[in-house]
C-alpha positions as CSV (number, residue, x, y, z in Angstrom):
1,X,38.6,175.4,135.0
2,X,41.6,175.5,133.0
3,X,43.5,175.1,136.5
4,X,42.1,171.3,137.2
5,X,43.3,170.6,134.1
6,X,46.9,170.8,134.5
7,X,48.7,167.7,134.0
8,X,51.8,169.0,135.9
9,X,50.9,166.6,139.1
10,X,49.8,163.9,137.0
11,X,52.9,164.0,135.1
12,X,55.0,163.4,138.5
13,X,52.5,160.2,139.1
14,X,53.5,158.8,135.5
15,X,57.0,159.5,136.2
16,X,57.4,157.6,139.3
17,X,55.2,154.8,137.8
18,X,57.5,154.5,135.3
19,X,60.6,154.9,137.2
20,X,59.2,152.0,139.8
21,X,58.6,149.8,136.2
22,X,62.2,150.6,135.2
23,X,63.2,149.1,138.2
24,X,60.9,146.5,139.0
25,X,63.2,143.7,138.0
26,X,65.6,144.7,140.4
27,X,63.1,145.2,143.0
28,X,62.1,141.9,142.5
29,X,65.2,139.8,142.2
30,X,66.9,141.7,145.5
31,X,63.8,140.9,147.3
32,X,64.3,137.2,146.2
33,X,67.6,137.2,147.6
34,X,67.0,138.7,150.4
35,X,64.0,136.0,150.9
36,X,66.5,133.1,150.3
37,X,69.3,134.6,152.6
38,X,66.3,134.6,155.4
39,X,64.4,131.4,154.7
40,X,68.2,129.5,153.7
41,X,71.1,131.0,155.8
42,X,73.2,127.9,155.8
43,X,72.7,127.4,152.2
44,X,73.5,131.4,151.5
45,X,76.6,130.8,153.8
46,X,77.6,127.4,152.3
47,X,77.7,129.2,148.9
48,X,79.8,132.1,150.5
49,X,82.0,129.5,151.4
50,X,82.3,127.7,148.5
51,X,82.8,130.6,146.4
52,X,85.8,131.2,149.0
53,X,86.9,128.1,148.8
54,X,87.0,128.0,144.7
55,X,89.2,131.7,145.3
56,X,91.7,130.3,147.8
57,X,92.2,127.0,145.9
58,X,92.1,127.1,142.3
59,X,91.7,131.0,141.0
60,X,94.4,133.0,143.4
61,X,96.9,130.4,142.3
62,X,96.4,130.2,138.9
63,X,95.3,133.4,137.9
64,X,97.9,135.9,140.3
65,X,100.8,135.3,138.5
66,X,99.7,135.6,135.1
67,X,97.8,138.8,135.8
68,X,101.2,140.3,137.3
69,X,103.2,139.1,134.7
70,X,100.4,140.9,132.4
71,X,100.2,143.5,133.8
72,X,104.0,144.2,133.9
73,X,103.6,144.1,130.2
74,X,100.8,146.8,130.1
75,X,102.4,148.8,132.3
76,X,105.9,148.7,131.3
77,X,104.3,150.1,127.6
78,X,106.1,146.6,126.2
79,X,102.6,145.7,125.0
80,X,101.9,149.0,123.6
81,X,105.1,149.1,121.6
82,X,104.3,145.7,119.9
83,X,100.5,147.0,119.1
84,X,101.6,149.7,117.4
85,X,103.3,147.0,114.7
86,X,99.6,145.8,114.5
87,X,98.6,149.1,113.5
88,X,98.2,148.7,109.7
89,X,96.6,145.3,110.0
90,X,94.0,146.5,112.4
91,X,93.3,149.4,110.0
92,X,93.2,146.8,106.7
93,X,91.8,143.8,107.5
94,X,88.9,145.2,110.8
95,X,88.4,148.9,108.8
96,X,89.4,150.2,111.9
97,X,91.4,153.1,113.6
98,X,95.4,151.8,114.1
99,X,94.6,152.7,117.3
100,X,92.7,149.7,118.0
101,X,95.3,147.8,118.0
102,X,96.6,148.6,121.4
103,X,93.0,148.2,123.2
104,X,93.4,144.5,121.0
105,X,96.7,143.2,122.1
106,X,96.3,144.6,125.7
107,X,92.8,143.0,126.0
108,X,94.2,139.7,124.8
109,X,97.2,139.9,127.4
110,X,95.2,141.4,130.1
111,X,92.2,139.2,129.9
112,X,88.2,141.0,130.3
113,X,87.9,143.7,130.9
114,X,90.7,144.9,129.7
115,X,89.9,145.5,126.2
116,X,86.5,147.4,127.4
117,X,88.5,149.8,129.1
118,X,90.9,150.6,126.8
119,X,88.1,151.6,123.9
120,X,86.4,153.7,126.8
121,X,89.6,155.5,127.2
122,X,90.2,155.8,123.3
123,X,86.6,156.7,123.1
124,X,86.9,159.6,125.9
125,X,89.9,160.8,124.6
126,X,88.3,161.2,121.2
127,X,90.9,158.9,119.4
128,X,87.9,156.7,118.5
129,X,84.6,157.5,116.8
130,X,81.4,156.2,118.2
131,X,81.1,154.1,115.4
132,X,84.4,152.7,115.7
133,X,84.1,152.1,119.3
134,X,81.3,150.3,118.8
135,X,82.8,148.1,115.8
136,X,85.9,147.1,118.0
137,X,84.3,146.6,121.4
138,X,83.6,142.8,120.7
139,X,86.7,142.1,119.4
140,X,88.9,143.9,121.9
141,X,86.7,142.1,124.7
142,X,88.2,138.6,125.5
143,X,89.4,137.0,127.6
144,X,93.5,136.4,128.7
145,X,96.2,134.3,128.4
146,X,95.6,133.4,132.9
147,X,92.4,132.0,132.2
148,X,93.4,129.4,129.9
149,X,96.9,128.4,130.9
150,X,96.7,129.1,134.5
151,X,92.8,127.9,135.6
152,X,91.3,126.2,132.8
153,X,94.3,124.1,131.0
154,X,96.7,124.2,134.0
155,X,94.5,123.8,137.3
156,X,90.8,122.4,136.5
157,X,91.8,120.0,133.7
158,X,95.6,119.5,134.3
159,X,96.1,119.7,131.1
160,X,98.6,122.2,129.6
161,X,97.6,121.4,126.2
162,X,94.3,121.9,126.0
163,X,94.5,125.2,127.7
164,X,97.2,126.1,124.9
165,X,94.5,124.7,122.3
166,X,91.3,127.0,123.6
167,X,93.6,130.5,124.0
168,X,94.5,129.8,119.8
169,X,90.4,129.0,119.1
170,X,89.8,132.1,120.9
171,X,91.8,134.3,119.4
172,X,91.3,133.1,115.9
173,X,87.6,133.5,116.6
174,X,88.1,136.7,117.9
175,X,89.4,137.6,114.2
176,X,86.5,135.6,112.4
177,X,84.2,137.9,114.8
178,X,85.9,140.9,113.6
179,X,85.6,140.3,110.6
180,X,82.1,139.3,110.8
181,X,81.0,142.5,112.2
182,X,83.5,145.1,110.9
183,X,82.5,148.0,109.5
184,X,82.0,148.2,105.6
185,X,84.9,150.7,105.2
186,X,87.5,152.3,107.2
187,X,87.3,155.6,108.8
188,X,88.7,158.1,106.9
189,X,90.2,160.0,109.6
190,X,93.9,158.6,111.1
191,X,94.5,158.9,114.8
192,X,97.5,158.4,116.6
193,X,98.8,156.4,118.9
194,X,98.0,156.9,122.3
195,X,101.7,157.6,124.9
196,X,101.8,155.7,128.1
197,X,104.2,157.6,130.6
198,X,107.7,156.4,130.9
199,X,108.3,154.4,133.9
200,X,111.3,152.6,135.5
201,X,111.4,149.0,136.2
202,X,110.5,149.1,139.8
203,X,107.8,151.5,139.2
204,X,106.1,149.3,136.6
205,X,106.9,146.5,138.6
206,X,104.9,147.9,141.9
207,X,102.1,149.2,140.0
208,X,101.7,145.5,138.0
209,X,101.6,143.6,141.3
210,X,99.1,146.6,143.3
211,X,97.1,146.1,139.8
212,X,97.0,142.4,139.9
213,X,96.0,142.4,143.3
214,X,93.3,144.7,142.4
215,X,92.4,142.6,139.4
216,X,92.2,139.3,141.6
217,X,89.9,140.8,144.4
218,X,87.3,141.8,142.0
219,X,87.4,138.2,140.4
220,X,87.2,137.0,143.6
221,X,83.7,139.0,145.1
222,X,82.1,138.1,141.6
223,X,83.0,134.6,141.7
224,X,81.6,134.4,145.3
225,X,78.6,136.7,144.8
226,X,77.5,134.8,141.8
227,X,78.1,131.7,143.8
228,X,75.4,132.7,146.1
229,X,73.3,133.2,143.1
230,X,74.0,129.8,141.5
231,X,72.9,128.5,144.7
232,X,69.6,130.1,145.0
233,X,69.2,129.0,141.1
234,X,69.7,125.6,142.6
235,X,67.2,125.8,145.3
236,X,64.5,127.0,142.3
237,X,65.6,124.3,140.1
238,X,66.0,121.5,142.1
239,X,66.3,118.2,140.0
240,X,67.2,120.0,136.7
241,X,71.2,120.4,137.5
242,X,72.1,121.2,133.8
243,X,70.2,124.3,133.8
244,X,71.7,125.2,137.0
245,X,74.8,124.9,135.5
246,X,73.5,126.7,132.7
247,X,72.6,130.0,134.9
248,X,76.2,129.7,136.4
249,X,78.0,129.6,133.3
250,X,75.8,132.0,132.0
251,X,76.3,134.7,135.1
252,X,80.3,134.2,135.3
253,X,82.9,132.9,134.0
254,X,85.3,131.4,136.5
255,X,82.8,130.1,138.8
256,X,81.1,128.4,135.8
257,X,84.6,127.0,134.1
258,X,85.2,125.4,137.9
259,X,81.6,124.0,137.6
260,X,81.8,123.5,134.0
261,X,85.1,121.5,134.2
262,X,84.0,119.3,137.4
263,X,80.6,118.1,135.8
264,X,79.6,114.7,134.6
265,X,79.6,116.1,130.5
266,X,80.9,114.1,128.2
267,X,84.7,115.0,127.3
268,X,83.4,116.1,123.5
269,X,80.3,118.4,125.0
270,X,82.7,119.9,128.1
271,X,85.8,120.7,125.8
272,X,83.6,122.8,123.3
273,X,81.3,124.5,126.3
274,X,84.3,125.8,128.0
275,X,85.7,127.4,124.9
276,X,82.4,128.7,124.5
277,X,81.9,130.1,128.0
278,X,85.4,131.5,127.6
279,X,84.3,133.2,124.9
280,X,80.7,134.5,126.1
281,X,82.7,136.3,129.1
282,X,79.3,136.2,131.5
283,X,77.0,138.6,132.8
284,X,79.7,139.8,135.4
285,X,82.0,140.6,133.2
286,X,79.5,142.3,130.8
287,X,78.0,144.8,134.2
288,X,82.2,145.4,134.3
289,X,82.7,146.5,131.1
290,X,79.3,148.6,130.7
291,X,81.0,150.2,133.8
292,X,84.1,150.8,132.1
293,X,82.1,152.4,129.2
294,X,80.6,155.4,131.1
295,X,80.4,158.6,129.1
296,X,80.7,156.9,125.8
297,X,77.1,156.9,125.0
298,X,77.9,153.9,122.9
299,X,74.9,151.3,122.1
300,X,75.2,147.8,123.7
301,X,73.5,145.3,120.7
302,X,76.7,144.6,118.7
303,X,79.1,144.2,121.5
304,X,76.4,141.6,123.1
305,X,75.3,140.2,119.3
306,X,79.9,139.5,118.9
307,X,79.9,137.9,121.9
308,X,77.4,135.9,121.3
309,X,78.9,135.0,117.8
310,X,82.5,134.4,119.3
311,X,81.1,132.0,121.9
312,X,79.1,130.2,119.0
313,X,82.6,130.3,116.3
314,X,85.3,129.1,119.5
315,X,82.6,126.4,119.6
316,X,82.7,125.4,116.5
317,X,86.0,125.3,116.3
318,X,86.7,123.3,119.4
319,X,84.2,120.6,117.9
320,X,86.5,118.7,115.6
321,X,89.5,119.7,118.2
322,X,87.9,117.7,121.1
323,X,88.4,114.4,120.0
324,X,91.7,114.9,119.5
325,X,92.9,115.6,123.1
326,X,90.2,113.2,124.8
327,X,93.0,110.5,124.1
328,X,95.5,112.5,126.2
329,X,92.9,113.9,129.2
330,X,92.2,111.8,132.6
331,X,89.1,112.6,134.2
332,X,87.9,116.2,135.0
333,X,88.4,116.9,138.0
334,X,90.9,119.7,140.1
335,X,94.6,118.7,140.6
336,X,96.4,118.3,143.8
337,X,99.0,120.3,142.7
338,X,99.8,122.9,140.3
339,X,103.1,124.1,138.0
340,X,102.5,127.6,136.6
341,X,105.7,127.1,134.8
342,X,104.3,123.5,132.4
343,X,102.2,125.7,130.1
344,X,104.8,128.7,128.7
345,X,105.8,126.6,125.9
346,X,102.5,125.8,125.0
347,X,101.7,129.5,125.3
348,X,104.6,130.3,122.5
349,X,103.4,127.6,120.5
350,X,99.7,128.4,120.0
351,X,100.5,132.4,120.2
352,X,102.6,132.0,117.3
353,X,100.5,130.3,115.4
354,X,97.6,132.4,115.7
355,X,99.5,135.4,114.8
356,X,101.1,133.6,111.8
357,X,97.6,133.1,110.4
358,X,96.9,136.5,110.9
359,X,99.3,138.0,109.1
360,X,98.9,136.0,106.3
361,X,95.3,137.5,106.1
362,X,95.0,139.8,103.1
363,X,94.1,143.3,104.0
364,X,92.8,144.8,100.8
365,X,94.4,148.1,101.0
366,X,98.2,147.1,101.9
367,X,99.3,150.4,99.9
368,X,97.2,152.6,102.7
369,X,99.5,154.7,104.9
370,X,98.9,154.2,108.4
371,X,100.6,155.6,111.2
């Protein structure tokens, strides 16, 4: 008796039950692919060459060179160097680690996910509590300098300016954010600095370019993987193109800016959705940074409840901003040509700025000594 009631095999049912729940969605939404590559092949392969197209075009040029250049930066330890002046701001005014500030500066040069992978490395090494890492994942996430002044400002609206404009909302919102969600007091243990190994010029130089390259291929098979998606999203919602667009902004970034940019919005709704969108990141780059994240055990709700709040502040703040460029912007629509070399000084410009104001920010413990 006491035999046929064991539970041990019934146990194993429940546990593969669950296990085929877990992944059910997945299930599900590979078949659905897999049903539209079958049913649709020269849709599938129109939106594999589209999303090639959109790579060879508009994102290799734009984005290559910036990423280098950022990269050289990162890898070089120049970036590193000017973090560590950041140090005692981070700790005052976010009630973070000092160290933060490196995973900051590098993720706002480097572009997503940048920032992610630099709090999983601090996290990993133990230079950052779980708390901490949690705290300063949002506002090391964002996205970099290439985006705005190399796709967005420089290729899809051809305008230097406003690409200048959205990088200074998005940083300042990413320090409204950080603010938002720090935590109520600092940690009361210091941690140092993290050491990047010395390197010669040509070393860093090789190792920025092989890292760019890498950087730009795995733009490149999101952009045309999510392209595919966007287009069976479009077969399902045939007749409602704004909440196609919706799903593709939603999923990734660059392939949504490129959509974003070349739709029929109104100059005052685009302007604000592409800071927005900027801001959000997409699922893509989300899936990249969980990646990044491994072994940190951290929880996911405030990183995705900052985003969310940076993509709502950048769009707030490019609101009363939009009206102001409109005078100055011809139609959206992807230039002929492109000059990586037009937005620099608007780079300087808005960078200084931004990091005037946050300076000026009071940090409430200025006599703390931070290393």
């Amino acid at each position: 008796m006491p035999d046929r009631q064991r539970s041990f095999p019934r146990g194993i049912y429940s546990h593969e039950v669950e296990n085929v729940k877990k992944k059910l969605p997945i299930l599900l939404g590979g078949a659905a692919l897999l049903a539209f590559f079958i049913l649709l092949p020269d849709t599938a392969r129109s939106a594999v060459e589209s999303g090639l197209s959109v790579c060879g075009k508009v994102l290799i040029p734009s984005l290559f060179p910036y990423f280098a250049v950022s990269e050289l930066l990162i890898v070089s330890g120049a970036a590193q160097a000017a973090a560590k002046r950041l140090g005692r701001r981070i700790s005052g005014i976010f009630h973070l680690p000092p160290v933060v500030s490196v995973a900051w500066t590098l993720g706002l040069l480097g572009g997503y996910p940048v920032g992610a992978k630099m709090i999983g490395e601090l996290c990993r090494e133990g230079q950052l509590t779980k708390r901490d890492a949690e705290a300063a994942l949002p506002l090391c996430s964002n996205a970099g300098p290439a985006l705005f002044f190399g796709m967005i400002g420089g290729t899809l609206l051809g305008n230097s300016a406003a690409g200048a404009v959205l990088f200074a909302i998005h940083v300042a919102s990413s320090v409204i954010v950080g603010l938002i969600i720090r935590p109520k007091r600092a940690s009361a243990e210091e941690k140092r600095m993290p050491c990047l190994p010395e390197r010669s010029f040509s070393e860093a130089l090789t190792d920025s370019v092989k890292n760019a390259a890498n950087a730009m291929f795995n733009v490149c098979a999101f952009v045309v993987f999510f392209s595919v998606i966007a287009a069976a999203a479009g077969e399902v919602l045939k007749g409602v193109p704004t909440a196609a667009l919706l799903i593709r902004c939603t999923a990734e970034l660059t392939g949504g800016a490129v959509a974003l940019a070349g739709s029929a919005l109104p100059w005052a709704v685009k302007f604000p959705l592409l800071a927005a969108l900027a801001a959000w990141g997409g699922l893509s780059v989300h899936l990249q940074s969980m990646a990044l994240l491994r072994g940190c055990d951290l929880k996911m709700k405030k990183y995705f409840t900052g985003k969310a709040l940076h993509a709502a502040v950048s769009a707030a703040l490019a609101l009363p901003v939009a009206p102001l460029l409109q005078s100055v912007q011809s139609a959206a629509a992807i230039p002929s040509r492109f000059a990586p070399l037009s937005p620099l000084p608007w780079l300087g410009l808005s960078v200084g700025i931004v990091f005037l104001i946050f300076l000026q920010i009071p940090t409430g413990n200025s006599g703390r000594n931070v290393v």
